[in-house]
LOTIDREN-842298 format. One record per atom (N, C-alpha, C, O, CB): y negated, x, z negated; atom name. Coordinates in steps of 0.001 Angstrom, whole numbers, plus 500000, padded with zeros to 6 digits. Each point is the difference from the previous one (the first is absolute). Glycine has a CB too. Layout:
BEGIN
<north->Y&east->X&up->Z&at->CA>;
...
***
This chain:
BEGIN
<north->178837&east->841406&up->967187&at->N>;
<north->499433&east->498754&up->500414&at->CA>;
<north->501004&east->499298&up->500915&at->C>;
<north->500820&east->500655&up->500644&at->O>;
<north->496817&east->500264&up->499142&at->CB>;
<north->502290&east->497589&up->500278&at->N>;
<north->501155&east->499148&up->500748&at->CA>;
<north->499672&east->499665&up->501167&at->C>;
<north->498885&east->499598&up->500331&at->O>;
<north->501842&east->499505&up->497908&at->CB>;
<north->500220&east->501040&up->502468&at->N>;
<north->499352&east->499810&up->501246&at->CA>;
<north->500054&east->498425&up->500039&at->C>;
<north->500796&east->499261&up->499421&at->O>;
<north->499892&east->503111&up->501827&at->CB>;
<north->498202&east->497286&up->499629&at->N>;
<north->499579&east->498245&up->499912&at->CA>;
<north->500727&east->499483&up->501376&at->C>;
<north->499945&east->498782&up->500170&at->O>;
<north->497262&east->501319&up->498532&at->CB>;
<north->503508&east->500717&up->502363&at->N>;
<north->501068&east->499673&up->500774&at->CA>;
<north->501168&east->499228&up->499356&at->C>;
<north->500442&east->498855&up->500100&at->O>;
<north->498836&east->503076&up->501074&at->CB>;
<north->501046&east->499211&up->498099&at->N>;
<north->501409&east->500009&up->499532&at->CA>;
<north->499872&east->498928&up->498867&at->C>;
<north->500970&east->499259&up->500156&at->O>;
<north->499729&east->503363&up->500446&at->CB>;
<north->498595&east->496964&up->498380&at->N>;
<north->499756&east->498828&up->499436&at->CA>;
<north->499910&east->498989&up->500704&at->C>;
<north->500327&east->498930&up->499486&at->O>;
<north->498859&east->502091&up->499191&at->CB>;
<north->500222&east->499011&up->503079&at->N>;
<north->500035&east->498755&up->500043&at->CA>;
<north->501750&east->499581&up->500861&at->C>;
<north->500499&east->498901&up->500239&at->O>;
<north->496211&east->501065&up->499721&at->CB>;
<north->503766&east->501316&up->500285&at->N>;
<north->501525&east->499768&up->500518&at->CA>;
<north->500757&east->499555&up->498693&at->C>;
<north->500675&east->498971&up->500045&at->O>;
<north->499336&east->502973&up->501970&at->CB>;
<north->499893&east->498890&up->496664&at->N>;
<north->500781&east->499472&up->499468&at->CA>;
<north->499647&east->498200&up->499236&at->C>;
<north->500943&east->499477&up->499406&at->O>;
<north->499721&east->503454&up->500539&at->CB>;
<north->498319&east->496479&up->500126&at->N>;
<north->499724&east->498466&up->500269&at->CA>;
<north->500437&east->499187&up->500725&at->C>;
<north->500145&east->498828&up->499653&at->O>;
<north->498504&east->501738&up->499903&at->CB>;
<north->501702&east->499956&up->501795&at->N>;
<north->500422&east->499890&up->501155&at->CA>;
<north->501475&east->499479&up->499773&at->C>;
<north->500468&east->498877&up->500186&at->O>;
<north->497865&east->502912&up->500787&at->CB>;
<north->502304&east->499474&up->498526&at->N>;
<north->501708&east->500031&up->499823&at->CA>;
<north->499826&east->498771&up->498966&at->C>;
<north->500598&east->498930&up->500101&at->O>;
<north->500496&east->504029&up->500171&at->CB>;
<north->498046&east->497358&up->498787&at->N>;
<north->500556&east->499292&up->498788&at->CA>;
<north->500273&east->498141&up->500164&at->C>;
<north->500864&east->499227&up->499587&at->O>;
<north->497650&east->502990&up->498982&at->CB>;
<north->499912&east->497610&up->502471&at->N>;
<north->500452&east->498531&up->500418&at->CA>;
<north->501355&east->499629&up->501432&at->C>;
<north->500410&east->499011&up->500608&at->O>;
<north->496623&east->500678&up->498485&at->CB>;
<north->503167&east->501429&up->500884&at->N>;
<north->501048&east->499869&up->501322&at->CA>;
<north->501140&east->499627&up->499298&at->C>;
<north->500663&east->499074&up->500467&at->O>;
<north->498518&east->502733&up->501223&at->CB>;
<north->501296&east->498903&up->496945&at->N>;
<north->500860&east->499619&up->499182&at->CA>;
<north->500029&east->498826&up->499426&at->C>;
<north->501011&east->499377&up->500325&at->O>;
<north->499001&east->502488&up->499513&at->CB>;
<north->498999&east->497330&up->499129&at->N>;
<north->499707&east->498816&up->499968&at->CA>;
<north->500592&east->498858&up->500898&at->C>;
<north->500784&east->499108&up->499676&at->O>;
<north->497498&east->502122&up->499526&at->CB>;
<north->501004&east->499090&up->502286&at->N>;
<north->500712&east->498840&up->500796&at->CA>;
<north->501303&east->500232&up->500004&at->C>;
<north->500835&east->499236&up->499515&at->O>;
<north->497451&east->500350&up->501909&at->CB>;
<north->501939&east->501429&up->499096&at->N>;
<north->501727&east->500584&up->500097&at->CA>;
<north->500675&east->499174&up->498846&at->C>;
<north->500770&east->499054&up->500169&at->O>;
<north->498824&east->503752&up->500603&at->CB>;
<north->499917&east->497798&up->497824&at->N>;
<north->500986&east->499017&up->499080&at->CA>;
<north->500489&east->498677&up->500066&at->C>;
<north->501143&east->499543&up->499990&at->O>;
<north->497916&east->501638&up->498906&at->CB>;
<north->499320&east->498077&up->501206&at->N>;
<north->499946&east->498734&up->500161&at->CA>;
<north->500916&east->499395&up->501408&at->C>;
<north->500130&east->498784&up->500140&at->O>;
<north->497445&east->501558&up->498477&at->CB>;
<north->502922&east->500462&up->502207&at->N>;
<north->500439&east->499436&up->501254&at->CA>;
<north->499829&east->500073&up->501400&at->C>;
<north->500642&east->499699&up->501007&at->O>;
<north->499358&east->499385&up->497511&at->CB>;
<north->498586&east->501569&up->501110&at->N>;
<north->498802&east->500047&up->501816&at->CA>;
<north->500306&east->500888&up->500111&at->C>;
<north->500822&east->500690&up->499397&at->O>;
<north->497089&east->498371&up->500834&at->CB>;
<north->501331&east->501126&up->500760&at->N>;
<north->499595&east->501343&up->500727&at->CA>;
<north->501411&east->500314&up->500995&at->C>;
<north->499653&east->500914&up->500749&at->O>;
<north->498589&east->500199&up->496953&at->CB>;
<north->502424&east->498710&up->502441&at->N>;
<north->501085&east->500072&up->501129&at->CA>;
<north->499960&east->499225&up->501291&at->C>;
<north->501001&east->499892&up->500709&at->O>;
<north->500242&east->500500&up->497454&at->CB>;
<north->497734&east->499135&up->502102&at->N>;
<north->499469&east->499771&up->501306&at->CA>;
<north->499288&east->500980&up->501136&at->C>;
<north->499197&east->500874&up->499671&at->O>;
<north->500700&east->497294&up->498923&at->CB>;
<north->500397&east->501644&up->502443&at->N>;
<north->499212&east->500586&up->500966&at->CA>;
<north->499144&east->499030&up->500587&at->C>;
<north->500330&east->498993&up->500626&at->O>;
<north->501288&east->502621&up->499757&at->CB>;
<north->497054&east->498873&up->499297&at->N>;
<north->498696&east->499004&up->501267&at->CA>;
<north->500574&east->499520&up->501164&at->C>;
<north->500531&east->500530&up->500976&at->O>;
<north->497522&east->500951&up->498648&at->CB>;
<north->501690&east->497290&up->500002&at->N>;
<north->500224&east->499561&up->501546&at->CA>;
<north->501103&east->498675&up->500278&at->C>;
<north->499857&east->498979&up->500673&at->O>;
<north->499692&east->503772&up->499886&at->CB>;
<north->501727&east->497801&up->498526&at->N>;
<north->501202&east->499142&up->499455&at->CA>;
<north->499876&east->499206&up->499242&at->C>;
<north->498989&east->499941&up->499301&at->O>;
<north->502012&east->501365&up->500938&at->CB>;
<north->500038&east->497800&up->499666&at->N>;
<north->500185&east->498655&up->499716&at->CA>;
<north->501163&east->500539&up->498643&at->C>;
<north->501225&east->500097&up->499933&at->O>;
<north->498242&east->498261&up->502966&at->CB>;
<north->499186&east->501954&up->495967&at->N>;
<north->501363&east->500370&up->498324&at->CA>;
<north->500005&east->498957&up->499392&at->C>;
<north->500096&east->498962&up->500656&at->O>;
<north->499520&east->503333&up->498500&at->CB>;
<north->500301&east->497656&up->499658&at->N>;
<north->500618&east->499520&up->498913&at->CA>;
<north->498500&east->499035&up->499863&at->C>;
<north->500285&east->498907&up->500490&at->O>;
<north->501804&east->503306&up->498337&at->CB>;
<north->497049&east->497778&up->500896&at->N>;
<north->498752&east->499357&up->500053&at->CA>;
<north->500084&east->498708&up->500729&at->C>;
<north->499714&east->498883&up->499570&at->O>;
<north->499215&east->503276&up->500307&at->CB>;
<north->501556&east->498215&up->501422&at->N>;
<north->499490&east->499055&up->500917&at->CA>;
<north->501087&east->498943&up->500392&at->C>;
<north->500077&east->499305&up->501014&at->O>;
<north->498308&east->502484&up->499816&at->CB>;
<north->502589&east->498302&up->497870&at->N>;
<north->500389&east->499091&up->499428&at->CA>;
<north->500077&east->498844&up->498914&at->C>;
<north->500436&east->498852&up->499912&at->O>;
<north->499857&east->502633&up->501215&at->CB>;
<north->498965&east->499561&up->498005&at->N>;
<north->499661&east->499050&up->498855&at->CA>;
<north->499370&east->498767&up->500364&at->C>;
<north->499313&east->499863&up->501013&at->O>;
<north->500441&east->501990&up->497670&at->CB>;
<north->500512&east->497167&up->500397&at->N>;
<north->499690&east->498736&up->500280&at->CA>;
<north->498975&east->499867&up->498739&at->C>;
<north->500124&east->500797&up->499070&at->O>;
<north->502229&east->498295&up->502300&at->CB>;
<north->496544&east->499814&up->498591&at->N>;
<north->499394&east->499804&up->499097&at->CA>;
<north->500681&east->499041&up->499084&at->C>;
<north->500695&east->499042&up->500339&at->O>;
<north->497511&east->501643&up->500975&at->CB>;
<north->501471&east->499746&up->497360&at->N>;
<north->500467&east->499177&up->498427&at->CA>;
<north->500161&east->498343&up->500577&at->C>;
<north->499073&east->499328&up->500453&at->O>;
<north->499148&east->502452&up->497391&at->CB>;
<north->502548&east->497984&up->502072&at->N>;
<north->499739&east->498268&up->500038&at->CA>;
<north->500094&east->499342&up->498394&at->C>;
<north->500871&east->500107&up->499137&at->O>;
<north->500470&east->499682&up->503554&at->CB>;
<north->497095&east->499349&up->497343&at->N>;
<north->500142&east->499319&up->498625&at->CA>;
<north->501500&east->499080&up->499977&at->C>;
<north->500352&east->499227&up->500891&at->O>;
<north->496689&east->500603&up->498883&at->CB>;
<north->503654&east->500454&up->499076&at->N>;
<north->500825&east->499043&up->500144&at->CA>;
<north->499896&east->498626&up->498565&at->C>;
<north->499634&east->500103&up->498829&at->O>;
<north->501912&east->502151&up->502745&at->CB>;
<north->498877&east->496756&up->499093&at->N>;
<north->500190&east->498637&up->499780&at->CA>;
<north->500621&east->499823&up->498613&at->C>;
<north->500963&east->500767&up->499964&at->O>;
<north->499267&east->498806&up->502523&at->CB>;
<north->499671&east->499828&up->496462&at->N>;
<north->500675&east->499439&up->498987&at->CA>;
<north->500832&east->499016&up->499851&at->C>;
<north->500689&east->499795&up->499001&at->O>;
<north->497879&east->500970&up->500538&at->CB>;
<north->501391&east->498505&up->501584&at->N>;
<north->500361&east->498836&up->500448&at->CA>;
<north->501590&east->500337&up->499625&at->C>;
<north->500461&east->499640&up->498917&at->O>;
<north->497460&east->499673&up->503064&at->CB>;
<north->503087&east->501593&up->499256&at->N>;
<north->501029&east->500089&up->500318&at->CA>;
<north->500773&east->500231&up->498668&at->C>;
<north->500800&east->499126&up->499667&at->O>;
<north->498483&east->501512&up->502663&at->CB>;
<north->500550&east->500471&up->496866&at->N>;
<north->500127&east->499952&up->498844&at->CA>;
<north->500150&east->498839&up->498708&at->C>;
<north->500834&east->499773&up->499124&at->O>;
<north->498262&east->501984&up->502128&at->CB>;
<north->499878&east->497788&up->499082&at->N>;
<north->499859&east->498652&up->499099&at->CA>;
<north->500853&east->499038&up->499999&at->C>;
<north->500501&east->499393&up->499053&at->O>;
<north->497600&east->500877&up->501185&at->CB>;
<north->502092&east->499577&up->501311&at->N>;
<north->500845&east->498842&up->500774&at->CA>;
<north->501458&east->500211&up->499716&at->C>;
<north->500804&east->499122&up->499686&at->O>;
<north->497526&east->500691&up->502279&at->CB>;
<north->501914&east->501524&up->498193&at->N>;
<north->501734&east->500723&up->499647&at->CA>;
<north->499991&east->500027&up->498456&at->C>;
<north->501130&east->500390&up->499706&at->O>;
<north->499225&east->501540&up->502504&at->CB>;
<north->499315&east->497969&up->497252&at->N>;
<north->500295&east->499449&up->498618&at->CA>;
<north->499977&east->498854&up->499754&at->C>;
<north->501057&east->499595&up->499514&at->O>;
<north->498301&east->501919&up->499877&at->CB>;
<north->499897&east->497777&up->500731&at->N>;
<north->499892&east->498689&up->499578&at->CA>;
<north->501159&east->499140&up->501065&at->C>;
<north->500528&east->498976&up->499566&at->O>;
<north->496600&east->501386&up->499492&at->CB>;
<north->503130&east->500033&up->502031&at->N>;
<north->501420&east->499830&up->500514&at->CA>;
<north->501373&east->500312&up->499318&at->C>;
<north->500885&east->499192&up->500283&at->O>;
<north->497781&east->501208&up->501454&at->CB>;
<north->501706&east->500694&up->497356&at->N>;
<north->500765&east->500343&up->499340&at->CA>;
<north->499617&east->499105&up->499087&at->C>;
<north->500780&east->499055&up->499889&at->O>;
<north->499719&east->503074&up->500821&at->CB>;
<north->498282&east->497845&up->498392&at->N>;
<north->500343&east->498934&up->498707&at->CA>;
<north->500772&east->498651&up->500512&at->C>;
<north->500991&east->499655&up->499356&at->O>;
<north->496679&east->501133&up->499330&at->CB>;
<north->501996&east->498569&up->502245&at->N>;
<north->500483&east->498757&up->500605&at->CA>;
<north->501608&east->500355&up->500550&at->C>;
<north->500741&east->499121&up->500440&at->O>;
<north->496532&east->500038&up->500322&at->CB>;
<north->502987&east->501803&up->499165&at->N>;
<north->501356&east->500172&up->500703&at->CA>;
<north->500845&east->500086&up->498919&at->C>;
<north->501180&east->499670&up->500117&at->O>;
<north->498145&east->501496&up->501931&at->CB>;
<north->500217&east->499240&up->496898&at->N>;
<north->500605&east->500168&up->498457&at->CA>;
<north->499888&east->498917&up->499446&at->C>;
<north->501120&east->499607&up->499675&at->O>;
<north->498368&east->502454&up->499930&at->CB>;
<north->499505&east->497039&up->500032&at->N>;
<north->500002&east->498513&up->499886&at->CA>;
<north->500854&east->499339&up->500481&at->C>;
<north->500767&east->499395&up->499251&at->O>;
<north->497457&east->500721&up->500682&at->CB>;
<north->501920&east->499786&up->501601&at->N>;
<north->501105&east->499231&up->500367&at->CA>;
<north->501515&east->500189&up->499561&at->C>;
<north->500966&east->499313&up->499668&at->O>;
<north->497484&east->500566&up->502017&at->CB>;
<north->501116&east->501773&up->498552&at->N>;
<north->501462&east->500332&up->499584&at->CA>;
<north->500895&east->499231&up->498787&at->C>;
<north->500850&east->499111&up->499965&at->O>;
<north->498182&east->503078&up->500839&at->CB>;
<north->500377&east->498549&up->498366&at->N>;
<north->500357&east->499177&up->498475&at->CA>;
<north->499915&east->498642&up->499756&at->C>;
<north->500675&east->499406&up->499159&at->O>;
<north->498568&east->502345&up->500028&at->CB>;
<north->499750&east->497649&up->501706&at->N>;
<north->500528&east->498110&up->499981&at->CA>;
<north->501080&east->499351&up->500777&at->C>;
<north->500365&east->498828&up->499910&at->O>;
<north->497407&east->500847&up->499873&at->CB>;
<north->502772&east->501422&up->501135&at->N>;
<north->500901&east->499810&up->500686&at->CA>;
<north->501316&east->499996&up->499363&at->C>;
<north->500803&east->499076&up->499872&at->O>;
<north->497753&east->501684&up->501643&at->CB>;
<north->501504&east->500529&up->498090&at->N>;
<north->500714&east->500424&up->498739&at->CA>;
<north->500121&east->499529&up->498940&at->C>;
<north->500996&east->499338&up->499708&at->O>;
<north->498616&east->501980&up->500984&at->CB>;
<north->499753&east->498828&up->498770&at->N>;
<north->500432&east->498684&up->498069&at->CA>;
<north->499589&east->498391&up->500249&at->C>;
<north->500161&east->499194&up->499084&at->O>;
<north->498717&east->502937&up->498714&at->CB>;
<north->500562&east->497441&up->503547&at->N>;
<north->500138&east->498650&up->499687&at->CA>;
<north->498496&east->499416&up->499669&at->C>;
<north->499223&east->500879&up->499627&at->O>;
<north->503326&east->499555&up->499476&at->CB>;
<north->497084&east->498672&up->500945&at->N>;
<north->498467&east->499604&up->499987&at->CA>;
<north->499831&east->499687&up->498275&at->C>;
<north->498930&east->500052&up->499395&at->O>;
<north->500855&east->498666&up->503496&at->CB>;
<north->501764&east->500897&up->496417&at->N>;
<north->499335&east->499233&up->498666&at->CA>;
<north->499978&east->501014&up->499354&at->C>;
<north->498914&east->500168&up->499445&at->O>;
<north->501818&east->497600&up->500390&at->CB>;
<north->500377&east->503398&up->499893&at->N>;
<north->500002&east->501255&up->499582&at->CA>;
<north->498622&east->500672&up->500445&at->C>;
<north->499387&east->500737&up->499228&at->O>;
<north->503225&east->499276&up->500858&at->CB>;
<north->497138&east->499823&up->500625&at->N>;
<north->498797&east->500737&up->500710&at->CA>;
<north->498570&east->499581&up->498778&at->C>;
<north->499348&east->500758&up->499282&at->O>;
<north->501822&east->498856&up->503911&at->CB>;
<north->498753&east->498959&up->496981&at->N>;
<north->498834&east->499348&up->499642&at->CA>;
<north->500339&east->500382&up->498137&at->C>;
<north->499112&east->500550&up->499349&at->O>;
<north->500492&east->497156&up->503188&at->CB>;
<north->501335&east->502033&up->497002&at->N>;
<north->500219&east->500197&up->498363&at->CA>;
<north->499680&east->501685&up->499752&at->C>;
<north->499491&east->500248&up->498907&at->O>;
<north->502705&east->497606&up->500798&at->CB>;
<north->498043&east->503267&up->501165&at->N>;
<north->499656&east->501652&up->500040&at->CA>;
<north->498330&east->499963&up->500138&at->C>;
<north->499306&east->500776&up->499344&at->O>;
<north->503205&east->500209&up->502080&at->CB>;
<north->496990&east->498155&up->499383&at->N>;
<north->498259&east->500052&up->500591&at->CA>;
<north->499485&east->499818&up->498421&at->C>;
<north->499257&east->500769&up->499390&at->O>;
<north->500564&east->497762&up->503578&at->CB>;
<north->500899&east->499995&up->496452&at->N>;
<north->498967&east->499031&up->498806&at->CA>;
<north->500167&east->501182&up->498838&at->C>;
<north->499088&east->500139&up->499186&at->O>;
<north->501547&east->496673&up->501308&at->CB>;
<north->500640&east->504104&up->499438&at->N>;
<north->499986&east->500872&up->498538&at->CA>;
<north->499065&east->501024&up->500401&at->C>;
<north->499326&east->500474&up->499086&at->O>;
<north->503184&east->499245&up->499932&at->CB>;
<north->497240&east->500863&up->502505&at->N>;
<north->498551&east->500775&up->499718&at->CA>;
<north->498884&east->499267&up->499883&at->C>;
<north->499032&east->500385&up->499343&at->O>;
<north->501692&east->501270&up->501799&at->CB>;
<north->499318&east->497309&up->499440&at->N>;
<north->498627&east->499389&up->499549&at->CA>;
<north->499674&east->499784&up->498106&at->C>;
<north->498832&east->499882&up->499629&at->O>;
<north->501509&east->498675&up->503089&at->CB>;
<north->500889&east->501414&up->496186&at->N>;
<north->499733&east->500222&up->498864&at->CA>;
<north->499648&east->501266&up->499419&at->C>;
<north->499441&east->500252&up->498933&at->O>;
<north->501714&east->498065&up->501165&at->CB>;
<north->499283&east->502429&up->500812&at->N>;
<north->499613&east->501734&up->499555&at->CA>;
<north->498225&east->500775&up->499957&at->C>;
<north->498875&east->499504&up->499942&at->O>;
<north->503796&east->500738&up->501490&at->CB>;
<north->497763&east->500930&up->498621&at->N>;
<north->498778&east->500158&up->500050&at->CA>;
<north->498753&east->500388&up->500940&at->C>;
<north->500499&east->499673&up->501077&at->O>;
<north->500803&east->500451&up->497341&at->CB>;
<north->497642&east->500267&up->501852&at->N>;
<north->499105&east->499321&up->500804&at->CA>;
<north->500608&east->501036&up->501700&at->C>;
<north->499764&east->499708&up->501173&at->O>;
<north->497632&east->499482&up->496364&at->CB>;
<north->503100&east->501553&up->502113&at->N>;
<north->500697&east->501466&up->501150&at->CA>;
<north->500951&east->498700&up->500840&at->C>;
<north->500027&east->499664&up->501184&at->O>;
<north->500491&east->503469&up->496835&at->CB>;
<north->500284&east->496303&up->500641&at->N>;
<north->501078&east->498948&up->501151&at->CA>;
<north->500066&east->498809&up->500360&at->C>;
<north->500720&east->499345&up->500753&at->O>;
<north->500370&east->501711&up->498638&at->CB>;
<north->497549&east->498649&up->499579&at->N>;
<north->499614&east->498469&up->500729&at->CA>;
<north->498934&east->500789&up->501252&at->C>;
<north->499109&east->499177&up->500209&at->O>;
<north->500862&east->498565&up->497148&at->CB>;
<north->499885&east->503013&up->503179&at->N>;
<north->499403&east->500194&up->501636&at->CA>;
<north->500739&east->500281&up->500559&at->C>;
<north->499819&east->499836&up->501207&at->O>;
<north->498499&east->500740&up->498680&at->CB>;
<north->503207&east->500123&up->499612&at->N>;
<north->501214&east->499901&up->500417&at->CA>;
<north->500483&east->498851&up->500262&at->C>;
<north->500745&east->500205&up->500958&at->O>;
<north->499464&east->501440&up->498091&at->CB>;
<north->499832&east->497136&up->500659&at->N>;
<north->500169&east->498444&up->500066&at->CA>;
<north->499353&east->500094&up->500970&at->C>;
<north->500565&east->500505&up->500970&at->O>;
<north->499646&east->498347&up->496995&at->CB>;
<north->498328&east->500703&up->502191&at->N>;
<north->499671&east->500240&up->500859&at->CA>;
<north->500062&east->499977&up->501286&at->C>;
<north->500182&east->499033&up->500739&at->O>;
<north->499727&east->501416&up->497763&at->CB>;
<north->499914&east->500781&up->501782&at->N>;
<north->500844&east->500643&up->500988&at->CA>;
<north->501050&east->499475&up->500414&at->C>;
<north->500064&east->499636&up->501174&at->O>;
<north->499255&east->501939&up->498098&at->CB>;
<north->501706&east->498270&up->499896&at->N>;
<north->501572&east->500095&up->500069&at->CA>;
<north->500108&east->498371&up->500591&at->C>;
<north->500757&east->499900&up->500965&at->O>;
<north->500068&east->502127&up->496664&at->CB>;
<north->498719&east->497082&up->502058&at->N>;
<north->500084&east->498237&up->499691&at->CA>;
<north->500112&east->499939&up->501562&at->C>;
<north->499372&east->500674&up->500817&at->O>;
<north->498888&east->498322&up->496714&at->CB>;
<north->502605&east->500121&up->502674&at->N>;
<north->500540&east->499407&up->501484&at->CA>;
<north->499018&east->499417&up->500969&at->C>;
<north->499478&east->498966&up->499583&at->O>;
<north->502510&east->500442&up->499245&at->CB>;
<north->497782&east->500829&up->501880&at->N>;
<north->499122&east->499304&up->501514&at->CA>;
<north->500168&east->499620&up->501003&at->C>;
<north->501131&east->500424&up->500238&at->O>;
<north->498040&east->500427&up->499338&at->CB>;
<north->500507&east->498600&up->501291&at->N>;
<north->500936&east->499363&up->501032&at->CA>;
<north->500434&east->501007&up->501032&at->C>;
<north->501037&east->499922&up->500659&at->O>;
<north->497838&east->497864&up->499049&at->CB>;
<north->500114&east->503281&up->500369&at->N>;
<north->500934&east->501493&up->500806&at->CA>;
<north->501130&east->500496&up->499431&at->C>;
<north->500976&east->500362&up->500657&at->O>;
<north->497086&east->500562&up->499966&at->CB>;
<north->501842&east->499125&up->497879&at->N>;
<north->501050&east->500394&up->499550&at->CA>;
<north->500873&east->499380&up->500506&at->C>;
<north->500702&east->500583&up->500825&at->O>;
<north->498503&east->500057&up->497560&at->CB>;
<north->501051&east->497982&up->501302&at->N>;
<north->501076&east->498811&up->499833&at->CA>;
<north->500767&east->500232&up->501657&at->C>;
<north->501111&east->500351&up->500397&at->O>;
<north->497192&east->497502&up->497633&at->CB>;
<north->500571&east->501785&up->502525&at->N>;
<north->500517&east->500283&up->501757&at->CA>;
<north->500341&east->501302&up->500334&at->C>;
<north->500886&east->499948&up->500854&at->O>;
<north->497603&east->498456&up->499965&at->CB>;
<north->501239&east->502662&up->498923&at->N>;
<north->501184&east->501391&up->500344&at->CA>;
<north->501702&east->499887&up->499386&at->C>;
<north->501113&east->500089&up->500519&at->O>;
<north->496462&east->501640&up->499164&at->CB>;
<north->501899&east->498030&up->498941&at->N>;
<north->501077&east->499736&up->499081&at->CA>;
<north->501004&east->499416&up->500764&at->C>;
<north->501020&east->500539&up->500432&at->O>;
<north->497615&east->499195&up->497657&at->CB>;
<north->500899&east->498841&up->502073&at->N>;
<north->501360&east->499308&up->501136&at->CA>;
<north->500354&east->500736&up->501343&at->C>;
<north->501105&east->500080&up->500536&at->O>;
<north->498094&east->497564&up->498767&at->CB>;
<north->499653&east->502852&up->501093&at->N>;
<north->500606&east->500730&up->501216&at->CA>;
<north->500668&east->500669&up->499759&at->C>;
<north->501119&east->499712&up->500424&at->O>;
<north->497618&east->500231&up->500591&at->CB>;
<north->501180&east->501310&up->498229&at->N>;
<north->501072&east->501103&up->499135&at->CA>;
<north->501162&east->499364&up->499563&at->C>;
<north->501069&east->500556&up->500249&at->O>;
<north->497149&east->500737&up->498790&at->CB>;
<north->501775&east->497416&up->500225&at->N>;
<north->501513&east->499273&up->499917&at->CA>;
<north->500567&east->499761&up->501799&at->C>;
<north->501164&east->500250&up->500314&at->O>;
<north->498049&east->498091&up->496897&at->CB>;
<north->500093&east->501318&up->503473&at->N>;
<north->501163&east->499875&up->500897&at->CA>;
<north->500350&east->501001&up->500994&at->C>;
<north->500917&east->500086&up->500817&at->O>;
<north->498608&east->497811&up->498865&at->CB>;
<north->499463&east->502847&up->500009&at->N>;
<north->500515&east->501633&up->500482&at->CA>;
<north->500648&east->500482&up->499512&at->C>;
<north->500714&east->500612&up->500795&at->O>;
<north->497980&east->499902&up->499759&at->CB>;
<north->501681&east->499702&up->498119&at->N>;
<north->501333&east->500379&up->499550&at->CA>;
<north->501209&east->499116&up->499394&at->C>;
<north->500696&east->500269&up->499021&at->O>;
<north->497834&east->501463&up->500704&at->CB>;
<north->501528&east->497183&up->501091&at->N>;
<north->500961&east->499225&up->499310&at->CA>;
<north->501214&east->500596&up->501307&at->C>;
<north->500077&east->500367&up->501172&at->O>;
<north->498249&east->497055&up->497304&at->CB>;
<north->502767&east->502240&up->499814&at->N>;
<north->501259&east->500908&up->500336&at->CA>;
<north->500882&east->498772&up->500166&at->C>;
<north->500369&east->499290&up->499065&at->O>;
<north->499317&east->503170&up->499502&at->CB>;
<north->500747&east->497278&up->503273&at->N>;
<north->501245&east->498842&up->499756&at->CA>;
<north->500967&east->500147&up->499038&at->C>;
<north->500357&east->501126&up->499653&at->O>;
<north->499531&east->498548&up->502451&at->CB>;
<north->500526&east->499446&up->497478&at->N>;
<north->501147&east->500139&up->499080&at->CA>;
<north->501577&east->499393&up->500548&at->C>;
<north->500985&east->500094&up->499268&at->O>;
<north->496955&east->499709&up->498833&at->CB>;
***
């Protein structure tokens, strides 16, 4: 017959191990461990994310109107707008705005190279 001690020691060990794995149990009562640091989950925001992309699309926009030129630019926009429905939202998208237009020039005179 089992002894009902020793079953309940070895329950005992068995969840002592558990925490152990997981990380715990290396505290002493009383002290300031690992716990009483954790911070709670913070929901985070979609916003920042959203914003840093859609900053890069506009930084790439400009780029390339800066770069090939506004009429080159506008004749590349009108052949996706003949394509198909993936690159006319690519048009879209892509078609010049007055943020665009205004980085664009700024970027020209930020990198203009005296000659």
């Amino acid at each position: 017959m089992a002894d009902p001690y020793m079953r309940d020691f070895q329950g005992r060990l068995k969840r002592i191990e558990r925490i152990h794995k997981r990380g715990g149990g290396f505290e002493a009562a009383g002290t300031l461990g690992r716990s009483a640091y954790r911070q709670p989950a913070q929901k985070r925001s979609l916003m920042r994310p959203l914003i840093l992309v859609l900053g890069c699309a506009v930084m790439l926009k400009a780029g390339l109107y800066a770069q090939i030129g506004p009429v080159d630019y506008a004749e590349r926009v009108d052949r996706l707008r003949q394509g198909t429905e993936v690159e006319q939202i690519g048009a879209y998208v892509m078609q010049a705005d007055a943020v665009t237009i205004a980085i664009s020039d700024f970027l020209k005179e930020l990198f203009k190279t005296p000659v």
